[in-house]
C-alpha positions in Angstrom: -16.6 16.3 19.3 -19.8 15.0 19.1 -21.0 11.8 17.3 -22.3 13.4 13.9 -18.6 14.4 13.4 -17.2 11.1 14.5 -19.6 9.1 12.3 -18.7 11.5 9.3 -14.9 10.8 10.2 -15.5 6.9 10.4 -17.9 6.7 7.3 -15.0 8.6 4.8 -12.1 6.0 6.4 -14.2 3.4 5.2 -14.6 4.6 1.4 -10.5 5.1 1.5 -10.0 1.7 2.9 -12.7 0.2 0.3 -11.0 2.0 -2.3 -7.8 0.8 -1.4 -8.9 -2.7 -1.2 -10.5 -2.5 -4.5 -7.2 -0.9 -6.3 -4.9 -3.7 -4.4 -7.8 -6.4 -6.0 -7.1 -4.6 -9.3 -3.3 -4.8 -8.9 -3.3 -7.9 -7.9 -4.1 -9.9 -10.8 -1.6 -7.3 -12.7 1.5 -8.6 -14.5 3.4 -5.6 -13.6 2.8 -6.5 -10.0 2.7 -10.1 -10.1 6.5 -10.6 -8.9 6.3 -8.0 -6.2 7.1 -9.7 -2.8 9.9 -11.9 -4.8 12.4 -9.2 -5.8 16.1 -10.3 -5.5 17.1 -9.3 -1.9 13.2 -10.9 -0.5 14.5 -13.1 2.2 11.7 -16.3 1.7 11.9 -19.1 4.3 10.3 -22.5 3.6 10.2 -26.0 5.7 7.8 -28.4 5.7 4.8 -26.8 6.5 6.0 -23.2 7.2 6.9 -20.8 4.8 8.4 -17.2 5.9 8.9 -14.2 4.0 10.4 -10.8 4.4 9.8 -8.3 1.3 12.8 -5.8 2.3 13.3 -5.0 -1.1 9.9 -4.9 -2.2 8.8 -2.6 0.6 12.2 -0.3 0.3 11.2 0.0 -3.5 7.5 1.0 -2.6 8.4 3.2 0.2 10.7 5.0 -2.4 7.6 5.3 -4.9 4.8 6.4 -2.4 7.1 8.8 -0.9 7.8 10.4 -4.6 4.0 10.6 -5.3 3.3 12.2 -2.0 5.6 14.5 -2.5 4.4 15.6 -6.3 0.7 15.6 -4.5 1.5 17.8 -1.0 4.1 20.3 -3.6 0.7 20.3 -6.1 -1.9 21.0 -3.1 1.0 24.0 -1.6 1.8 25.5 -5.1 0.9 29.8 -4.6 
């Protein structure tokens, strides 16, 4: 592989990841997704100056969604 290919590879993971980060800056501020990472079932830690949290329901709920959407997208992309 020579380096026109690798830089071409490199260049169009960083317009995905800037697109990403610009959708999750967009979502962000979102009402819809301002109580993701505090679902019932989130296990949140806090002491005096250290706060832990684990989002098992939030990321069991958004594996559930992305794997839906990929799905509709790969059976779209594979239709005859």
């Amino acid at each position: 592989m020579d380096f026109q290919a690798i830089g071409k590879i490199l260049l169009i993971i960083g317009i995905v990841v800037a697109i990403i980060g610009g959708l999750l800056l967009l979502l962000g501020s979102s009402p819809i997704f301002k109580h993701f990472g505090s679902l019932p079932g989130d296990i949140r830690i806090e002491r005096p100056g250290f706060t832990c949290v684990f989002p098992i329901v939030s990321m069991i709920l958004l594996s559930i969604v992305l794997t839906v959407i990929l799905n509709i997208i790969v059976r779209l992309i594979n239709r005859p």
